[in-house]
N, CA, C and O atoms as a Tinker XYZ file with bonds, in Angstrom:
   300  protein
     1  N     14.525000  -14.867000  -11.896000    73     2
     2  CA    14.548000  -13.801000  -10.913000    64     1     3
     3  C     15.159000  -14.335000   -9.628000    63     2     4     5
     4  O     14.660000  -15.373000   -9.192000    81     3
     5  N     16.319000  -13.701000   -8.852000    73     3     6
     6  CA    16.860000  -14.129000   -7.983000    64     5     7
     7  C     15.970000  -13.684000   -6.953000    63     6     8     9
     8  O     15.026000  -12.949000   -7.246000    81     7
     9  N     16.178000  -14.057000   -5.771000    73     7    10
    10  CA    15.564000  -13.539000   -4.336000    64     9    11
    11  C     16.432000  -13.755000   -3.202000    63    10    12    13
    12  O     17.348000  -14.572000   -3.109000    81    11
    13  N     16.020000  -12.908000   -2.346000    73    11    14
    14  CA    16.625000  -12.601000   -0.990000    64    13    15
    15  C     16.152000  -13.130000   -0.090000    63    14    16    17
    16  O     14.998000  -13.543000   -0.207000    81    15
    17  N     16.823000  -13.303000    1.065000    73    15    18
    18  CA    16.540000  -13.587000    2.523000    64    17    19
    19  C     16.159000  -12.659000    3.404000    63    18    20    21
    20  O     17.112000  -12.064000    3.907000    81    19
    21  N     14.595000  -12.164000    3.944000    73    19    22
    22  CA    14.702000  -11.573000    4.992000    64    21    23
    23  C     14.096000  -11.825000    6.004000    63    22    24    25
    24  O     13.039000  -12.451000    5.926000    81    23
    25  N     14.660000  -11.356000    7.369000    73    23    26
    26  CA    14.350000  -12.361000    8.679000    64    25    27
    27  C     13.912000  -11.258000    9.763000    63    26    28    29
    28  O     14.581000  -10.274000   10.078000    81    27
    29  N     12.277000  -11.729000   10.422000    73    27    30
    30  CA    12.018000  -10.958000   11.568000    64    29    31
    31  C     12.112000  -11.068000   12.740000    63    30    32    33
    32  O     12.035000  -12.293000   12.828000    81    31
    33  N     12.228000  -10.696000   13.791000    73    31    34
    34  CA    11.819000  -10.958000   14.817000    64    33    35
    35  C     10.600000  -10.901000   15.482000    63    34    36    37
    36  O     10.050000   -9.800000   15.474000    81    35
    37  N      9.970000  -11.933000   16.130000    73    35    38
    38  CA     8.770000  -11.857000   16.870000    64    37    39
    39  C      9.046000  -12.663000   17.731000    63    38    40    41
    40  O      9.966000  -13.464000   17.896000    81    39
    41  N      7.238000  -12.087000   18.846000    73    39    42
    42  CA     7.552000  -12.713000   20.557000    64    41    43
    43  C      6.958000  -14.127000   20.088000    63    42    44    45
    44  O      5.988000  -14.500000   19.428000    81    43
    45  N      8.278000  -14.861000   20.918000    73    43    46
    46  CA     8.112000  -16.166000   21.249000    64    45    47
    47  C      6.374000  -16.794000   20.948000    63    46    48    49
    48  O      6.050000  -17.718000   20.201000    81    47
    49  N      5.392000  -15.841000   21.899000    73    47    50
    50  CA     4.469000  -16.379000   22.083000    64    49    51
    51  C      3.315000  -16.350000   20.301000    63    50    52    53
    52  O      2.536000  -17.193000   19.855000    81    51
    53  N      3.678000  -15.203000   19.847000    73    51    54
    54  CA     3.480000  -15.264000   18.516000    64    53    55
    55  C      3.927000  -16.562000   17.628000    63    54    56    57
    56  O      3.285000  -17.336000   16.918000    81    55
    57  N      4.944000  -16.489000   17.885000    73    55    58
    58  CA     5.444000  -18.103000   16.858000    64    57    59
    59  C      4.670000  -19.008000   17.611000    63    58    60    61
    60  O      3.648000  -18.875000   16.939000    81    59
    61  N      4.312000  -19.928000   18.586000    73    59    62
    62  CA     3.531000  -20.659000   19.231000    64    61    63
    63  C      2.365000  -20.479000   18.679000    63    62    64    65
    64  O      2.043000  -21.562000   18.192000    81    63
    65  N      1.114000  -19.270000   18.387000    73    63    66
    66  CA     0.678000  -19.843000   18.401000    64    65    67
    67  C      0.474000  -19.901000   16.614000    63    66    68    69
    68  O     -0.332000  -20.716000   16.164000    81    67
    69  N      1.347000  -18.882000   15.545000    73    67    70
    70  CA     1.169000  -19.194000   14.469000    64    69    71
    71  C      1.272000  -20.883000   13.841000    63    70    72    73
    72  O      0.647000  -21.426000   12.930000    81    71
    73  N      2.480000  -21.470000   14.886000    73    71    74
    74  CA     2.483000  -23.077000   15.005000    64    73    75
    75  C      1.299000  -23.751000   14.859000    63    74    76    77
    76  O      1.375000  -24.784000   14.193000    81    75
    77  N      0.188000  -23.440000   15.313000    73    75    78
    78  CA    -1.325000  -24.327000   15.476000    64    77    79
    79  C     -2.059000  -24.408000   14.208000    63    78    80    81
    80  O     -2.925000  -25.269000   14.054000    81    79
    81  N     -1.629000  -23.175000   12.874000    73    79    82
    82  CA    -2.381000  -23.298000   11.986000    64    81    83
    83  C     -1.610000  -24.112000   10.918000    63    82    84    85
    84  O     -0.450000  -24.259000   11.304000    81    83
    85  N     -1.759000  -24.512000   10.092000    73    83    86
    86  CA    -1.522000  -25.168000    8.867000    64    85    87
    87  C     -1.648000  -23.854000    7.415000    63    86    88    89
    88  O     -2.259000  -23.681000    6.361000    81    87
    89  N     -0.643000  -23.212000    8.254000    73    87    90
    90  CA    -0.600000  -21.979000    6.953000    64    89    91
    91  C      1.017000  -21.379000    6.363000    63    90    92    93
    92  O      1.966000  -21.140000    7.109000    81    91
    93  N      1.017000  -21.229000    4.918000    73    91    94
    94  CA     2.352000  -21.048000    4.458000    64    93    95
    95  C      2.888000  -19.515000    4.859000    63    94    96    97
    96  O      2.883000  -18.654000    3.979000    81    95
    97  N      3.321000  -19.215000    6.120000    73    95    98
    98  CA     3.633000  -17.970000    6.727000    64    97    99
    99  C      4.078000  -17.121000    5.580000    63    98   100   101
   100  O      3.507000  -16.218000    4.968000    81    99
   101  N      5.370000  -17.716000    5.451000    73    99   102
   102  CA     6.313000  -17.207000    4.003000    64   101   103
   103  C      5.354000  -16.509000    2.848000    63   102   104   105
   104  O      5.355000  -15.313000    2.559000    81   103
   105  N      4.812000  -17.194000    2.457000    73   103   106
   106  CA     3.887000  -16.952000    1.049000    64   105   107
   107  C      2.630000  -15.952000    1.406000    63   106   108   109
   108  O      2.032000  -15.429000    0.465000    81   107
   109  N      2.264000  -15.708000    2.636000    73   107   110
   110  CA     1.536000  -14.756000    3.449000    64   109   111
   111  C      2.099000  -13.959000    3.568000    63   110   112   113
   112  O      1.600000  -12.927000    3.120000    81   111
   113  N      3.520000  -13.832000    4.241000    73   111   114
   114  CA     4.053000  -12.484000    4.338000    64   113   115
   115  C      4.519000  -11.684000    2.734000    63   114   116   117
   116  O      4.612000  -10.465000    2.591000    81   115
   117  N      4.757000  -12.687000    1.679000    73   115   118
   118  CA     5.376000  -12.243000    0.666000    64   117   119
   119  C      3.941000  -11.649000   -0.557000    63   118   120   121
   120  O      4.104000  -10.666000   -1.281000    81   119
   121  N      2.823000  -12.357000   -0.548000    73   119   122
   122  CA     1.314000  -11.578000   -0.917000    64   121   123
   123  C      0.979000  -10.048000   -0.267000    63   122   124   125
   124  O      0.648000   -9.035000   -0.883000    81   123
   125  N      1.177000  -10.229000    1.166000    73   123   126
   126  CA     1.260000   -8.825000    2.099000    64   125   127
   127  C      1.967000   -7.815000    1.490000    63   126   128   129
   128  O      1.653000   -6.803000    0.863000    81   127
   129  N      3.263000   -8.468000    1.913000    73   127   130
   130  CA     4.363000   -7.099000    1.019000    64   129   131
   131  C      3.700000   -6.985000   -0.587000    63   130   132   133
   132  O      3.123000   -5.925000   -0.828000    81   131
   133  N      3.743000   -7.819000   -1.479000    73   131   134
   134  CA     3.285000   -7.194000   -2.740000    64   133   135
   135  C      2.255000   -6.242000   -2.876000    63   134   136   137
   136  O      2.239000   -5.379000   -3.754000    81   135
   137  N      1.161000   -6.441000   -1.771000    73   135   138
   138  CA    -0.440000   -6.104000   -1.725000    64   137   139
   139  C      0.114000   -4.296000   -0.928000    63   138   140   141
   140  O     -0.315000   -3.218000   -1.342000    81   139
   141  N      1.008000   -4.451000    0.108000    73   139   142
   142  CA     1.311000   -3.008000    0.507000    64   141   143
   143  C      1.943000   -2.262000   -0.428000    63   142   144   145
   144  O      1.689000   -1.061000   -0.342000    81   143
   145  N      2.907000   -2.677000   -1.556000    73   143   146
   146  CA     3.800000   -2.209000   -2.251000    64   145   147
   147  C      2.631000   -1.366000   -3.663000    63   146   148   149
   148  O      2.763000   -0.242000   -4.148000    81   147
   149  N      1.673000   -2.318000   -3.953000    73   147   150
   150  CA     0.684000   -1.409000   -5.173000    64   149   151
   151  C      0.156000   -0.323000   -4.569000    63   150   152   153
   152  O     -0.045000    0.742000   -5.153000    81   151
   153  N     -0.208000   -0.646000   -2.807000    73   151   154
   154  CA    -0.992000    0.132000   -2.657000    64   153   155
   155  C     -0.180000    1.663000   -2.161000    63   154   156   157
   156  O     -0.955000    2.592000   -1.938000    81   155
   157  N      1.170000    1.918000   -2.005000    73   155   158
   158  CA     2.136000    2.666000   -2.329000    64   157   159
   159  C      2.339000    3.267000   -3.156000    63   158   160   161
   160  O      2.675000    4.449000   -3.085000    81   159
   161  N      2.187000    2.593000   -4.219000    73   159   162
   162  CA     2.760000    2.829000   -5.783000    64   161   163
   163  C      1.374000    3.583000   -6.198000    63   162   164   165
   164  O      1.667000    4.585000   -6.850000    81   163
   165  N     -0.145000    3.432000   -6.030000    73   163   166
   166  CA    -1.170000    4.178000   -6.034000    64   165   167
   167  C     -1.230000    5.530000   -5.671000    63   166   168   169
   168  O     -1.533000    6.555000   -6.281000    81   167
   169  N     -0.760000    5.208000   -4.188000    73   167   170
   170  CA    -0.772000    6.565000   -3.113000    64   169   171
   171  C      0.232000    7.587000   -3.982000    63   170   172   173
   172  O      0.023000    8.800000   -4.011000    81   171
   173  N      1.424000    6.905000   -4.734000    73   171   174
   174  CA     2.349000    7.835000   -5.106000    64   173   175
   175  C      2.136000    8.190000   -6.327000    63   174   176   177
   176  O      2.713000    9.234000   -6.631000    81   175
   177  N      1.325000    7.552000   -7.399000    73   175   178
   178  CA     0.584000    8.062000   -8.474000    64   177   179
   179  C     -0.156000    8.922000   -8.581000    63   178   180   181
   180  O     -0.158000    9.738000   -9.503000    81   179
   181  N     -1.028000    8.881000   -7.511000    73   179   182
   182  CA    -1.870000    9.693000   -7.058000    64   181   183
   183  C     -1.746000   11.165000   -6.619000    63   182   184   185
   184  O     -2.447000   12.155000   -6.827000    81   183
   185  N     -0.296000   10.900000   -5.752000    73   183   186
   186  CA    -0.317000   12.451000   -5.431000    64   185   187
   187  C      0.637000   12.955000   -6.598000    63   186   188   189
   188  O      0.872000   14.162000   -6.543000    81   187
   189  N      1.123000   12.385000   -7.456000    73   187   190
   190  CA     1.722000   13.080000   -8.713000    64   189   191
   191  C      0.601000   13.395000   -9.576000    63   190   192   193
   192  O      0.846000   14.251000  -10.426000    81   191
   193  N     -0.876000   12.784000   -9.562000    73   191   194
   194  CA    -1.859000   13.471000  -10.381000    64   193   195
   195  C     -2.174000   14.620000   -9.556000    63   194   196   197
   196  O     -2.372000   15.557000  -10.329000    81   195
   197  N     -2.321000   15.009000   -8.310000    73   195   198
   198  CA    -2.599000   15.863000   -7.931000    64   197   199
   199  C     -1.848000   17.234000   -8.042000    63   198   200   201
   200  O     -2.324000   18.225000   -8.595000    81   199
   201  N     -0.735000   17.175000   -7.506000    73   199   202
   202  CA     0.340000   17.971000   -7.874000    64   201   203
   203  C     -0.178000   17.957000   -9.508000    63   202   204   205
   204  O     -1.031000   18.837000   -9.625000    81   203
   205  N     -0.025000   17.490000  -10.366000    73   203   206
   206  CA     0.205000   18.178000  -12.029000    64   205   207
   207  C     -1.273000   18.844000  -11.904000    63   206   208   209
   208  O     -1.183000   20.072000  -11.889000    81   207
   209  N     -2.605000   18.369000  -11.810000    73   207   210
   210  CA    -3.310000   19.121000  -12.101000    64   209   211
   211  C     -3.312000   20.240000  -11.112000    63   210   212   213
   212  O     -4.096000   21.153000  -11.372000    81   211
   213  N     -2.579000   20.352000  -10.014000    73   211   214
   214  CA    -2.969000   21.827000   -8.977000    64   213   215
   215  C     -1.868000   22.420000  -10.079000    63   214   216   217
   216  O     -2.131000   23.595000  -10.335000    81   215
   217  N     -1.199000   22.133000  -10.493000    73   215   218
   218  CA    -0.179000   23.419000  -11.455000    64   217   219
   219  C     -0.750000   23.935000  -11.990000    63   218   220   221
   220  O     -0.766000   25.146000  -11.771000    81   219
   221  N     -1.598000   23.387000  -13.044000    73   219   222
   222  CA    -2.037000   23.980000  -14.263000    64   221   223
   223  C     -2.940000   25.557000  -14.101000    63   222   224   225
   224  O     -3.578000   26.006000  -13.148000    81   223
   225  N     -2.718000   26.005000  -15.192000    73   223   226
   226  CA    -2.899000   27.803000  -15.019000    64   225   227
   227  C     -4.749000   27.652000  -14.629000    63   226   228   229
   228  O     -5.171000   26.949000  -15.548000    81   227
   229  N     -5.430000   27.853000  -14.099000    73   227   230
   230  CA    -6.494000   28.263000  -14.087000    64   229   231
   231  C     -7.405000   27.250000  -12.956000    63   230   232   233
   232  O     -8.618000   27.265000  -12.746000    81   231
   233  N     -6.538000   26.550000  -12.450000    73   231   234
   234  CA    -7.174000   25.441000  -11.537000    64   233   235
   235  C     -6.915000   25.762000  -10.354000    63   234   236   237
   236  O     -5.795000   25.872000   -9.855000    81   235
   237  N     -8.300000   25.986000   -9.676000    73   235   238
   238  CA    -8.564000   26.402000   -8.012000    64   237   239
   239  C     -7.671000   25.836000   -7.298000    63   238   240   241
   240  O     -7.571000   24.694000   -7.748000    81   239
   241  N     -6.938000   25.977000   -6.415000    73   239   242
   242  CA    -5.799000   25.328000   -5.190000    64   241   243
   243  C     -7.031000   24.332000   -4.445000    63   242   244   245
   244  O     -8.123000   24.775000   -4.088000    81   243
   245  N     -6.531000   22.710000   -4.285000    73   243   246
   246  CA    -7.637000   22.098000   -3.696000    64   245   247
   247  C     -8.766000   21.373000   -4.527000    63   246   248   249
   248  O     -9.790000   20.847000   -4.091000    81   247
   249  N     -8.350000   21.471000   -5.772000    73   247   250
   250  CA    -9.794000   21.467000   -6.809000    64   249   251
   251  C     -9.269000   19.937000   -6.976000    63   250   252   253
   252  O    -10.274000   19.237000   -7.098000    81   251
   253  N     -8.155000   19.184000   -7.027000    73   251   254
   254  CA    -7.389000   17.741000   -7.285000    64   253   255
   255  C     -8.119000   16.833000   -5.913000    63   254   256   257
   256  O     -8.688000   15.742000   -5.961000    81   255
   257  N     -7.879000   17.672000   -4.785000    73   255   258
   258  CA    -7.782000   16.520000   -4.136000    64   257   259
   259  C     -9.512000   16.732000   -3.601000    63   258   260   261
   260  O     -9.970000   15.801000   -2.938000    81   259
   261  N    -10.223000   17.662000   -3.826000    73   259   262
   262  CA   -11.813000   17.367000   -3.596000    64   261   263
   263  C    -12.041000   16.340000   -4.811000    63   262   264   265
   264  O    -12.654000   15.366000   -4.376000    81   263
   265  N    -11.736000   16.205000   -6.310000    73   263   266
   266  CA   -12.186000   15.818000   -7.009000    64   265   267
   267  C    -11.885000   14.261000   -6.762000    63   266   268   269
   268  O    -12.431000   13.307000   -7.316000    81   267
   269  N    -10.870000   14.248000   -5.781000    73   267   270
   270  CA   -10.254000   12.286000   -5.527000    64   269   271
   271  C    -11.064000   11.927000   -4.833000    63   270   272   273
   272  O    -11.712000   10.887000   -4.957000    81   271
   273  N    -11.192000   13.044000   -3.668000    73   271   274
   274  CA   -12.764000   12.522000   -2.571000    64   273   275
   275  C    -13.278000   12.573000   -2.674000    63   274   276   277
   276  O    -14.006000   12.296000   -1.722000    81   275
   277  N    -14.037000   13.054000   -4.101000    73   275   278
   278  CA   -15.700000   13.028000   -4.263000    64   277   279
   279  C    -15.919000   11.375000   -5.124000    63   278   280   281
   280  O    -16.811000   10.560000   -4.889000    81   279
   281  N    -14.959000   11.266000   -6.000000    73   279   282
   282  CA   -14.465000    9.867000   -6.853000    64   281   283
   283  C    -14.645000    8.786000   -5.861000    63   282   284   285
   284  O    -15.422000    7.852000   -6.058000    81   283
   285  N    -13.648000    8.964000   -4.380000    73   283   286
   286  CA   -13.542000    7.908000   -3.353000    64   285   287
   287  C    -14.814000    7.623000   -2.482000    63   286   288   289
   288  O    -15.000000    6.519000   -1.971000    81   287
   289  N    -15.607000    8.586000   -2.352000    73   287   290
   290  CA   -16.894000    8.772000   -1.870000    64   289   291
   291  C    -17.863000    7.977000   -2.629000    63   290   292   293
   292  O    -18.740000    7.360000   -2.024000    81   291
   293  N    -17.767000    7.941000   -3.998000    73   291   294
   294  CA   -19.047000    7.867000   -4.866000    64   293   295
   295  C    -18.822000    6.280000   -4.864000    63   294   296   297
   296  O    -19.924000    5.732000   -4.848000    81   295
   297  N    -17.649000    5.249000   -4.876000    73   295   298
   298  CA   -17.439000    3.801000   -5.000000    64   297   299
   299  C    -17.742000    3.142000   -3.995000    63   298   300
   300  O    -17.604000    1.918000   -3.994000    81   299
């Protein structure tokens, strides 16, 4: 698998003091992005379950997404 280069900018004083720890920035930022990217890929699963079951012939408008918050509530 090939990979890319990508580069941010931050204040000066940020890099200073990330300098003090003994931590692999890189491999932090690249766990982050993976960890935001599922949790995307959820959000967008999700509202495609919602949408299919609000279609279906006989299902209350609203009945999908009480049934996610009662699910998200109960864990």
């Amino acid at each position: 698998m090939g990979s890319a280069v990508m580069s941010i900018r931050i204040p000066q004083e940020l890099r200073r003091e990330m300098k003090k720890y003994d931590i692999n920035w890189s491999e932090e930022i690249r766990e982050f992005i993976r960890k935001r990217i599922e949790e995307e890929e959820k959000k967008r699963a999700l509202q495609e379950v919602i949408e299919l079951v609000e279609s279906l012939p006989g299902v209350p408008e609203g009945t999908a997404k009480r049934l996610v918050r009662e699910d998200r509530e109960g864990h």
